[in-house]
C-alpha positions as a Markdown table, in Angstrom:
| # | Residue | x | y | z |
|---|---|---|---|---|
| 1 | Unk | 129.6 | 201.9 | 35.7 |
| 2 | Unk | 126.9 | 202.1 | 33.0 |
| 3 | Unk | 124.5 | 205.3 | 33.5 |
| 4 | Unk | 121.6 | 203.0 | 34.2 |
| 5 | Unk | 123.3 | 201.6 | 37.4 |
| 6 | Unk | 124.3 | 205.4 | 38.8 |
| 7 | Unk | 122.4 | 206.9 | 41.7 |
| 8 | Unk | 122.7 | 210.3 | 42.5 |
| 9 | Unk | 124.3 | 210.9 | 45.8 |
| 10 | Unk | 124.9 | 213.9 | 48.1 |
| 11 | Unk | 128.7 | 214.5 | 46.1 |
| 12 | Unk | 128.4 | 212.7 | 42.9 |
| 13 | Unk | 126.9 | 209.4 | 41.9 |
| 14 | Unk | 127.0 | 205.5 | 43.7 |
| 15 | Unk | 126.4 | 202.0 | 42.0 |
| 16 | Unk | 123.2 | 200.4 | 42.8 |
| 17 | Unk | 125.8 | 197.6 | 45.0 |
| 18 | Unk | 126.9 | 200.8 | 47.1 |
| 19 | Unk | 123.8 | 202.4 | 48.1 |
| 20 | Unk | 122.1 | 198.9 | 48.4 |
| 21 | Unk | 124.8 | 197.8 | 51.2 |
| 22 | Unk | 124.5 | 201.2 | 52.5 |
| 23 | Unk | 121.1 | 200.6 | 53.2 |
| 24 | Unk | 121.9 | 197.4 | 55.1 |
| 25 | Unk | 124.2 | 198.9 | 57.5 |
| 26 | Unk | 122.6 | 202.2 | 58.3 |
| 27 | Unk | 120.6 | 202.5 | 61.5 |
| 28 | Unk | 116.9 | 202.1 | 61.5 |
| 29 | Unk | 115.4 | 205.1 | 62.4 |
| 30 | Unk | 113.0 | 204.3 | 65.4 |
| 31 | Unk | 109.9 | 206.2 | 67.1 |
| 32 | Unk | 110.9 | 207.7 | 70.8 |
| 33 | Unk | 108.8 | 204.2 | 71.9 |
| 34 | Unk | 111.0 | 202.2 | 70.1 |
| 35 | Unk | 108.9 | 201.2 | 67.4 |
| 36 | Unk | 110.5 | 200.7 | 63.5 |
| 37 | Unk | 109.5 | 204.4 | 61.6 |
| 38 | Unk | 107.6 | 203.3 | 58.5 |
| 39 | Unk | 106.1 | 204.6 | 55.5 |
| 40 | Unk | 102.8 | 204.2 | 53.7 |
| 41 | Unk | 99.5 | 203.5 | 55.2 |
| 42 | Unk | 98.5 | 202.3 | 58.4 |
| 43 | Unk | 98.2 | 198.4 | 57.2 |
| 44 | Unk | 96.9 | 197.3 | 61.0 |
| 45 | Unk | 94.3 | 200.3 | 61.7 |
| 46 | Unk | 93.2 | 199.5 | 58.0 |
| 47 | Unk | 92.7 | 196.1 | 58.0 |
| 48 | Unk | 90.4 | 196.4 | 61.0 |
| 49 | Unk | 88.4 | 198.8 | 59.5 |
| 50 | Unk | 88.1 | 196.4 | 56.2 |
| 51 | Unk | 87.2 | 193.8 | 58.4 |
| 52 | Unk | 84.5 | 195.8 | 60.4 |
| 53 | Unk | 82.8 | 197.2 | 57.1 |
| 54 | Unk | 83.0 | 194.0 | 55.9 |
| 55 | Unk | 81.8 | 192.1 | 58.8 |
| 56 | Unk | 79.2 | 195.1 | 58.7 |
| 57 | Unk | 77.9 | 194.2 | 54.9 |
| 58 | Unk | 77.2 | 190.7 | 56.0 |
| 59 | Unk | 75.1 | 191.6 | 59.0 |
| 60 | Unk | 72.8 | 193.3 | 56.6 |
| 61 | Unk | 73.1 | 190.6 | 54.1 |
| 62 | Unk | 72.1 | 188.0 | 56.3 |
| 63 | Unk | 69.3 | 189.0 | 58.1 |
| 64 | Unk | 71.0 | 189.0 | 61.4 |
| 65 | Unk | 72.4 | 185.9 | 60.8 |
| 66 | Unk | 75.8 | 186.8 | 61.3 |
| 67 | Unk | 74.9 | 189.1 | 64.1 |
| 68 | Unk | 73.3 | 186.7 | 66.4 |
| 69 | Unk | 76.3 | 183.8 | 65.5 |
| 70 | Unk | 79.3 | 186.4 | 66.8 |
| 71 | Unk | 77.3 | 188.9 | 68.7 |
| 72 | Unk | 78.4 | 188.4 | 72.8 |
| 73 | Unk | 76.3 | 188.5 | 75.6 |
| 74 | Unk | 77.2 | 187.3 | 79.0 |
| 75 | Unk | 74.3 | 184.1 | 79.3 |
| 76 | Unk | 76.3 | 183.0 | 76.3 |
| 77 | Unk | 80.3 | 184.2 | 76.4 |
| 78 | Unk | 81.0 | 181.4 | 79.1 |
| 79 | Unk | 80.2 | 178.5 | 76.0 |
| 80 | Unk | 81.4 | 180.7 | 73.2 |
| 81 | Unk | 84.3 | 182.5 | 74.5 |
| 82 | Unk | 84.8 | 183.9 | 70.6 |
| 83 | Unk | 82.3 | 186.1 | 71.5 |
| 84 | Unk | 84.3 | 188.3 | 73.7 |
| 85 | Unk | 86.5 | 189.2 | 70.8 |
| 86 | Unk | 84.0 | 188.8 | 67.7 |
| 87 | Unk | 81.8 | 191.6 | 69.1 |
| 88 | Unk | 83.8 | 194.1 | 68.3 |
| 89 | Unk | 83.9 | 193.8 | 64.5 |
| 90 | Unk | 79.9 | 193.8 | 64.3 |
| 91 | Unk | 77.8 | 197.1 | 64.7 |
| 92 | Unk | 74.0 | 197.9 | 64.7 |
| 93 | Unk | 72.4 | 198.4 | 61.9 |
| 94 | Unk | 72.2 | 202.1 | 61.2 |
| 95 | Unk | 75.4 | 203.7 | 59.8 |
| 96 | Unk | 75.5 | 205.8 | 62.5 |
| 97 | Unk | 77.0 | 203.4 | 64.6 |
| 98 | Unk | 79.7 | 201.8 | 62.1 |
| 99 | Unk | 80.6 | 205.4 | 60.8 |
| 100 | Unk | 81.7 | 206.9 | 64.5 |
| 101 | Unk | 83.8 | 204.0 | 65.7 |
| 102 | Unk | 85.4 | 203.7 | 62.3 |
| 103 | Unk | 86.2 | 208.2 | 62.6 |
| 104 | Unk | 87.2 | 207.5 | 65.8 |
| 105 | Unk | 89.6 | 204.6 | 65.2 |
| 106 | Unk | 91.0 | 206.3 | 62.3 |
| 107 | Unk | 91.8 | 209.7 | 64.0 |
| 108 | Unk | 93.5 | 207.6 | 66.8 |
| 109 | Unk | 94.9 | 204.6 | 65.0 |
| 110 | Unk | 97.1 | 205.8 | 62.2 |
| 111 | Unk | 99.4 | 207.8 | 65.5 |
| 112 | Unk | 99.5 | 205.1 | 67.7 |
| 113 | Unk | 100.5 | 202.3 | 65.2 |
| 114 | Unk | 103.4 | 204.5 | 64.0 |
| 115 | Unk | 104.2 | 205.1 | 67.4 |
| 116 | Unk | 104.0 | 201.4 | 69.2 |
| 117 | Unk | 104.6 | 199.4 | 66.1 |
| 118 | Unk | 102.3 | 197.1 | 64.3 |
| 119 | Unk | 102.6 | 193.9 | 66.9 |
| 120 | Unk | 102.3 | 196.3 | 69.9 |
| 121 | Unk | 99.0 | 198.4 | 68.8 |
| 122 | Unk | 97.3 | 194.9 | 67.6 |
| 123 | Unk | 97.8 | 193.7 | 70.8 |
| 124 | Unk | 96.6 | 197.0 | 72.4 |
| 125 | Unk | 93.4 | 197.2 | 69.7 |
| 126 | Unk | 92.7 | 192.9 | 70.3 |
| 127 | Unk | 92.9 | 193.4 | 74.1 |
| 128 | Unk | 91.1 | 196.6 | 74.4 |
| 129 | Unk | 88.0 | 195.1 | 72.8 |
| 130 | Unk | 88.3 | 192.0 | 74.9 |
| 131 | Unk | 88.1 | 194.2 | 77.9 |
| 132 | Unk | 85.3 | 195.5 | 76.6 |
| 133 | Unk | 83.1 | 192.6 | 76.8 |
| 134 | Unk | 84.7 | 191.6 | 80.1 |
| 135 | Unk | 83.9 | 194.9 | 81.4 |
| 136 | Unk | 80.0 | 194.3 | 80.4 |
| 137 | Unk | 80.4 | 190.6 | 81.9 |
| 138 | Unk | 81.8 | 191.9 | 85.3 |
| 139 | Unk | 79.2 | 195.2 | 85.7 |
| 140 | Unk | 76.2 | 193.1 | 84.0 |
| 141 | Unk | 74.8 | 192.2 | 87.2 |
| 142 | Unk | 73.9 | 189.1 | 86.7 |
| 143 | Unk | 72.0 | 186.3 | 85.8 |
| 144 | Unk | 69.3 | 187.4 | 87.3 |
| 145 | Unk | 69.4 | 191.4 | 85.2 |
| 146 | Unk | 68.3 | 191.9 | 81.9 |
| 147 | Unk | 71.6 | 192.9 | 80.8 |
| 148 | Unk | 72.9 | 189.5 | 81.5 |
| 149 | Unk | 71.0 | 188.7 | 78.5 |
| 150 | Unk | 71.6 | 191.1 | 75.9 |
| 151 | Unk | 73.5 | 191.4 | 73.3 |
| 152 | Unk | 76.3 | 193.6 | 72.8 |
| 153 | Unk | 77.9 | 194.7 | 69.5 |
| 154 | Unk | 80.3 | 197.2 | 68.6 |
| 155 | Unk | 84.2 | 198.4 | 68.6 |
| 156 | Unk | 83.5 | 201.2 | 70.9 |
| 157 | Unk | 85.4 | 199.0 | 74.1 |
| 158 | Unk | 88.5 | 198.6 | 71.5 |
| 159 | Unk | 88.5 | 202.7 | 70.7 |
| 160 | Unk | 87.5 | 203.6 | 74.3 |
| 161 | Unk | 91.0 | 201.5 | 74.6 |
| 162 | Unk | 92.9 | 203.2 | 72.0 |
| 163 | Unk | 91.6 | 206.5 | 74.0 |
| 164 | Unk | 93.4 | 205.2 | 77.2 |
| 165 | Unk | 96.6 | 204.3 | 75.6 |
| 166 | Unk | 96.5 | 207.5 | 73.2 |
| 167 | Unk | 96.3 | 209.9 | 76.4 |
| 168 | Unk | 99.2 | 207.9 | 78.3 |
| 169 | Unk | 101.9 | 208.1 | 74.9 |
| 170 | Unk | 101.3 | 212.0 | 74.1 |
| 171 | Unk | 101.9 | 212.3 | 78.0 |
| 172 | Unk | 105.3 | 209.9 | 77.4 |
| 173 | Unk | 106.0 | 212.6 | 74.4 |
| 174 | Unk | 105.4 | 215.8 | 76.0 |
| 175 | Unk | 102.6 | 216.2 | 73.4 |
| 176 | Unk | 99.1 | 218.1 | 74.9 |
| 177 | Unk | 97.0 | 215.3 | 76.0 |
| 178 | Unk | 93.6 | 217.7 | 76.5 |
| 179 | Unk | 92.0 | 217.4 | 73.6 |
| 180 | Unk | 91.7 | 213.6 | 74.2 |
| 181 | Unk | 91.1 | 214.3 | 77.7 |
| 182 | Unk | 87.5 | 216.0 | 76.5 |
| 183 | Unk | 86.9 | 213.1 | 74.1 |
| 184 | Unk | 86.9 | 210.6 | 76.8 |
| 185 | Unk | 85.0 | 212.5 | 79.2 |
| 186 | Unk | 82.3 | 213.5 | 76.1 |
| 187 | Unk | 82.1 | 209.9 | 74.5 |
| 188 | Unk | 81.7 | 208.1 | 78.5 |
| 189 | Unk | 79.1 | 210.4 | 79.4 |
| 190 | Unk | 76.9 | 209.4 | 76.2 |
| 191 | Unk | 76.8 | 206.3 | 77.9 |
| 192 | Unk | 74.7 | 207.5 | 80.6 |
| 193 | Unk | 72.2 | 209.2 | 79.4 |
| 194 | Unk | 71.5 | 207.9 | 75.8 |
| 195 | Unk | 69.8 | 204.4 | 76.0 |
| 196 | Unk | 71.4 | 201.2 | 74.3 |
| 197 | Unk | 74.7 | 202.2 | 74.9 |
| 198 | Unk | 76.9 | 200.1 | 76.9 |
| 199 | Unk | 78.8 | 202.2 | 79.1 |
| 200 | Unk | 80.6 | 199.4 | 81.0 |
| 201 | Unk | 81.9 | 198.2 | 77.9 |
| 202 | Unk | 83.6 | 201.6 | 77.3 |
| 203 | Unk | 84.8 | 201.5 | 81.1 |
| 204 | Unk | 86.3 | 197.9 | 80.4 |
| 205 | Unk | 88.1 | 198.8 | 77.2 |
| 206 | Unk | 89.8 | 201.7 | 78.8 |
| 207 | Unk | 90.7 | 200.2 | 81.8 |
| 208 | Unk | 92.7 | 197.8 | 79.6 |
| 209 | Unk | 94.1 | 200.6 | 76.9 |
| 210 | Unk | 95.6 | 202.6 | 79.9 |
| 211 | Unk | 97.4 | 199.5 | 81.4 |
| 212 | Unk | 98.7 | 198.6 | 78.2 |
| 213 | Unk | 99.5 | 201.8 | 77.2 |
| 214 | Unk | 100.7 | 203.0 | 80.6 |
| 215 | Unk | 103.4 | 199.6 | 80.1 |
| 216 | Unk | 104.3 | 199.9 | 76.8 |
| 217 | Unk | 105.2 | 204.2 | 76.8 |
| 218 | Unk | 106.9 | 204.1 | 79.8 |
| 219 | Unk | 108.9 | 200.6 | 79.6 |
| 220 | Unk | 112.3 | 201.4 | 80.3 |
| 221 | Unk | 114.5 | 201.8 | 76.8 |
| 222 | Unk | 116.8 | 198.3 | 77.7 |
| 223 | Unk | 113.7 | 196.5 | 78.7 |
| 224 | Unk | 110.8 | 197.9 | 76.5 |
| 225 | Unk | 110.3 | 194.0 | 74.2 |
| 226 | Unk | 110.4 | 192.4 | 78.1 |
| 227 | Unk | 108.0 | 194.7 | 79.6 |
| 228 | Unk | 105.6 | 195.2 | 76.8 |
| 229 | Unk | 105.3 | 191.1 | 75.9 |
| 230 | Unk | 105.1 | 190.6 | 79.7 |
| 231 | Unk | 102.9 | 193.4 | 80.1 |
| 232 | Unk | 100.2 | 191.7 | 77.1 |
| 233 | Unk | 100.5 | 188.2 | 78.6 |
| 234 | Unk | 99.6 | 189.4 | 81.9 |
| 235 | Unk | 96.9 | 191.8 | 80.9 |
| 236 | Unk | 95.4 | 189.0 | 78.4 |
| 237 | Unk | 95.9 | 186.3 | 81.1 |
| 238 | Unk | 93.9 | 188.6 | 83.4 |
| 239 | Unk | 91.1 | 189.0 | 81.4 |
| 240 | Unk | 90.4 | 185.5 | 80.9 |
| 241 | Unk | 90.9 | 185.0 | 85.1 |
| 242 | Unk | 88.4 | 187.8 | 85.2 |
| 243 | Unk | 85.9 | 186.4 | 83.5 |
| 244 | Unk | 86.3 | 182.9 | 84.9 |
| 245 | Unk | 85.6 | 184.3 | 87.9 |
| 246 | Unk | 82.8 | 185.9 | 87.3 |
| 247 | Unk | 81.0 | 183.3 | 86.3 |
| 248 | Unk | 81.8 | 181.1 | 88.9 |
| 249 | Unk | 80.0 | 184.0 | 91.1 |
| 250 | Unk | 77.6 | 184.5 | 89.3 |
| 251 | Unk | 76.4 | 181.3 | 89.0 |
| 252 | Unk | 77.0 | 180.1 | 92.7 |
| 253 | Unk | 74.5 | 183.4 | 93.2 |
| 254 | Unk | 72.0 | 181.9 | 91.2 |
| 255 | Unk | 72.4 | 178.3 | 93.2 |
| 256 | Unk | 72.0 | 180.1 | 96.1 |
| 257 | Unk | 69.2 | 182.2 | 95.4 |
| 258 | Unk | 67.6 | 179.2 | 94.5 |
| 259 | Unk | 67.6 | 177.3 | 96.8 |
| 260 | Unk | 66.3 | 180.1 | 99.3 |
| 261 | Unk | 62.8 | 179.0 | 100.7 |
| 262 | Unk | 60.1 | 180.5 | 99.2 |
């Protein structure tokens, strides 16, 4: 073999055939959930935060444009259902808002990807901020509250779900699960006592992340694909009966309160 074809090995050198088949046969080293052990960035937990800066750039661009076309609120969700997952790429205005979800997602993100896999902590991201919104729907009181007509924007049901699913894993892993503990008993309580801030979209998306996450870290090893998919399609499934419902209630409510005499 020619010295450019020779790859240094443990005792002497291999041919680039040799360590190429070598690398087809080995095992593929796996996290303990099962997930395929990668290297380089975070491609999932960075694409959302590209698209939420992005999304961002074009709220300010526009006017508000954007905002009001993909911002959810209940009075609206039930003839633009894209709402319930659009909502959670668009923030207010003020950095503030953009710049804490965005810390938050990347101090959480980067672990949980690695450790569910790319498929599994999409899933667990997409859901979380659909529980969000569905968590506002269901506590919103209403059409006949205030809340029932305003607009909700942000990824903080999505990262109150990545909080759910984080604490359930470094439980699975015999990690210490306290520091996260404090951050979702800190970040909740904002919610009720600093105005503007939708608490029951925080309660939503970590409702969902601790379902998911409670399926997905402890599926059993020879049943962790069936439990996990089964455990998304159920979860998803259930969101959208949720919601179905709660409209149906809410506005049989209305009927009836209006037909009340006077």
């Amino acid at each position: 073999m020619c010295p450019e074809c020779q790859r240094p090995a443990a005792v002497g050198v291999q041919c680039v055939d040799c360590v190429r088949d070598a690398a087809r046969t080995a095992p593929t080293a796996r996290t303990e959930l099962g997930a395929r052990v990668r290297g380089g960035p975070p491609v999932v937990t960075l694409t959302i935060i590209g698209l939420c800066v992005v999304s961002w750039v074009l709220q300010l661009v526009t006017g508000g444009d954007w905002t009001r076309l993909f911002a959810f609120a209940p009075v609206v969700g039930d003839q633009d259902p894209y709402r319930f997952l659009t909502a959670a790429f668009l923030h207010a205005t003020s950095p503030v808002h953009i710049l804490f979800n965005m810390y938050a997602l990347w101090i959480t993100g980067p672990f949980l990807e690695q450790m569910l896999g790319r498929w599994r902590f999409a899933a667990l991201y997409l859901l979380s901020a659909l529980g969000g919104s569905v968590g506002y729907l269901v506590l919103a009181g209403g059409p006949l509250s205030d809340a029932w007509y305003q607009p909700v924007v942000g990824a903080s049901g999505a990262v109150f779900g990545l909080f759910g699913a984080i604490l359930l894993v470094l439980r699975r892993t015999g990690r210490n699960a306290m520091q996260i503990v404090v951050l979702i008993g800190i970040n909740f309580a904002i919610g009720f006592f600093f105005p503007g801030i939708a608490w029951q979209a925080h309660l939503g998306g970590l409702v969902v992340g601790a379902l998911l996450g409670l399926a997905y870290a402890y599926a059993p090893r020879d049943r962790r694909t069936l439990v996990s998919v089964g455990a998304t399609v159920v979860v998803g499934v259930g969101l959208v009966v949720v919601s179905w419902l709660t409209y149906q209630v809410a506005y049989q409510g209305v009927g009836l309160a209006a037909g009340l005499p006077g």
